[in-house]
N, C-alpha and C positions, 0 to 999 in steps of 0.2 A: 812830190806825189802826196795825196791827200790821205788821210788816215782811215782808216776802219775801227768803229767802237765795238769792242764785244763786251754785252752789260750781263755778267753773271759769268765771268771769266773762269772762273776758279772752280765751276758746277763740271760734272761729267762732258756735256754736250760743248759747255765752254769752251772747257780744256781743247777737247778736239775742233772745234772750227778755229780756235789764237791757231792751232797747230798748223793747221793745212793751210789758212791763208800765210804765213809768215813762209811757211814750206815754199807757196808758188810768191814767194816776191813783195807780199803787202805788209805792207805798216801798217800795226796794231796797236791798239789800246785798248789794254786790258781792264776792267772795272770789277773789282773782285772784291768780298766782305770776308772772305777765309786766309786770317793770318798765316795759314802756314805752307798756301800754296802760294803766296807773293815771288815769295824767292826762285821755286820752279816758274812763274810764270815771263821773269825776266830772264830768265837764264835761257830760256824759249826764245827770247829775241823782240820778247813784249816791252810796251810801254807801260807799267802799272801804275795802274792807281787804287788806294786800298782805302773802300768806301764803301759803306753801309747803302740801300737804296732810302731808307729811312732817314739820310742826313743830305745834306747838300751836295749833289752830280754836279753840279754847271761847268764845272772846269773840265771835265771828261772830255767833251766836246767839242774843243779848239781845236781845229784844221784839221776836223773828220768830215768826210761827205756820207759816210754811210752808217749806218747803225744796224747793232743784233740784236736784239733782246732775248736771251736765252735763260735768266734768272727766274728763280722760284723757290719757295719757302721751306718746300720738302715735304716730304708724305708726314712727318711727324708733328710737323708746325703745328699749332694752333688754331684757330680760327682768326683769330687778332693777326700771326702774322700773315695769314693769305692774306687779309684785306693790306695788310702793311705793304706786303710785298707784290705780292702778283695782282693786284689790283692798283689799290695807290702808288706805288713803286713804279708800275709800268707807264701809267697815267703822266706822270711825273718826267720818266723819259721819253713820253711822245712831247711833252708839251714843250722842253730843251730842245728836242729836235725839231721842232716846229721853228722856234725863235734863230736857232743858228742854220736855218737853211740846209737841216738834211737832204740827200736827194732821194735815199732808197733807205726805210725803215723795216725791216725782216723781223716780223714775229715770230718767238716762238711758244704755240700755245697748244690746244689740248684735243684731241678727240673729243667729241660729247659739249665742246664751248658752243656749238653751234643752238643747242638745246640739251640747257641743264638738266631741265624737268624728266629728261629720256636719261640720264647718266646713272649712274651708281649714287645711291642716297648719301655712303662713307665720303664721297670725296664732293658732293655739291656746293659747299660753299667756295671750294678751290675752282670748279666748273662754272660756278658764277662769276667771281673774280673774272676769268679768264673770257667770258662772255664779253664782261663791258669794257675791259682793257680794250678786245678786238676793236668791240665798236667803238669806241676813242678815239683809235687808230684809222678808220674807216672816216671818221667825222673829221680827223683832223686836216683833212686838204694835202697829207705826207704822199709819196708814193712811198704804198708799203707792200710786203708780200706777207699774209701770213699763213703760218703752217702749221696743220693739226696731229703731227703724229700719236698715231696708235700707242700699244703699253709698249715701252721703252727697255729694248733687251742690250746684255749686255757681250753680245757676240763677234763677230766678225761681220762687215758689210757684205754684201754683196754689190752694190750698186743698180742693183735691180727694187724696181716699186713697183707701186700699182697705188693709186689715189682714187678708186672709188672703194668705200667702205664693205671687208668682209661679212656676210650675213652671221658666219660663226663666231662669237668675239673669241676665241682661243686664237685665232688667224690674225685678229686685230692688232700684232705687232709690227716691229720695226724694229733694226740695232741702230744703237747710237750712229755708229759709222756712217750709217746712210744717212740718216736726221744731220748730218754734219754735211756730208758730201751733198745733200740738196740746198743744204741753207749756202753751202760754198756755190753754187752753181747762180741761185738766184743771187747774189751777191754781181755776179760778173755777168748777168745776163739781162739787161734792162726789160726784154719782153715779158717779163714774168710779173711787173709789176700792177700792181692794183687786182689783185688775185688771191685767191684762197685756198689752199691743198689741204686735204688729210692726207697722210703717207702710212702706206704699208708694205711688208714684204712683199715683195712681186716678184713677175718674170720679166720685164723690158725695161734697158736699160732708165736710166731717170732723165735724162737728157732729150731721150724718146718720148717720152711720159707725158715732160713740161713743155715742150714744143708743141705735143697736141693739143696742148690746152690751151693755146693763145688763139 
């Protein structure tokens, strides 16, 4: 069976999508830059690799068909590493998965990536970054899905969305859980590809959600 890459293993969103694919069955590999969660993330049943996106990935990608991209620099980064990371970093793992014949590339990126200029001024250059990673990904000929969740809470799922944007931004969240359980979904579900979601707390299931939108 072919592997699954999850790139930003060791992040919040990581941690839980290694979790639930290993949970139903699949082989992972894990790509994580946090020395201290290496050890948790084998002990999960990962294959780790403990890698900076700033140094050389290519071996990540050996007898994986699919890729995550879930990594990001962190509210506190710098400017220097958004460009590092969530910009050139992502860049850099579309263009691997380009050459090793990924099938399904799963973004994950940001409300507001769509049009920085409308975003919050504190995080723009993070919203930029994440603008042209998308369209990379768009340009690269990959079948990719990608996904814009809302501010990221850190509560319980429900498995319920809703992917058109609230008018209130107080509404404009989502918990981790569910940003996991949709990247899980799209993952095993090839109709989803070559698409783009925002994700938000909802009422209908997310399975309900993504089927309407093919």
């Amino acid at each position: 069976m072919k592997k699954i890459l999850v790139i930003g293993a060791s992040g919040k969103i990581g941690k839980k999508i290694t979790l639930l694919l290993i949970d139903n069955g699949y082989a992972v590999v894990a790509l994580a830059r946090d020395k201290s969660r290496v050890k948790e993330l084998s002990s999960l049943g990962a294959e780790v690799i403990e890698a900076d996106l700033e140094e050389d990935i290519s071996s990540a990608f050996t007898g994986c068909d699919r890729v995550v991209f879930s990594a990001g620099s962190g509210a506190e980064s710098s400017a220097y590493k958004t460009l590092t990371i969530d910009l050139w970093g992502a860049c850099k793992a579309i263009d691997k998965a380009k050459e090793n014949r990924i099938k399904h590339f799963v973004m994950v990126s940001s409300r507001g990536a769509d049009d920085p200029d409308e975003g919050p001024e504190a995080i723009k250059p993070y919203l930029v970054a994440k603008h042209f990673a998308d369209n990379h990904l768009i340009a690269s000929g990959l079948n990719y899905t990608i996904l814009r969740p809302g501010r990221l809470l850190d509560e319980c799922g429900t498995g319920l969305i809703k992917t058109s944007r609230p008018v209130n931004p107080d509404e404009q969240v989502i918990s981790r859980d569910d940003t996991a359980r949709v990247i899980y979904y799209c993952l095993t579900d090839n109709k989803v590809t070559g698409k783009i979601y925002e994700l938000y707390k909802g009422s209908e299931p997310l399975n309900m959600i993504l089927q309407g939108n093919y």
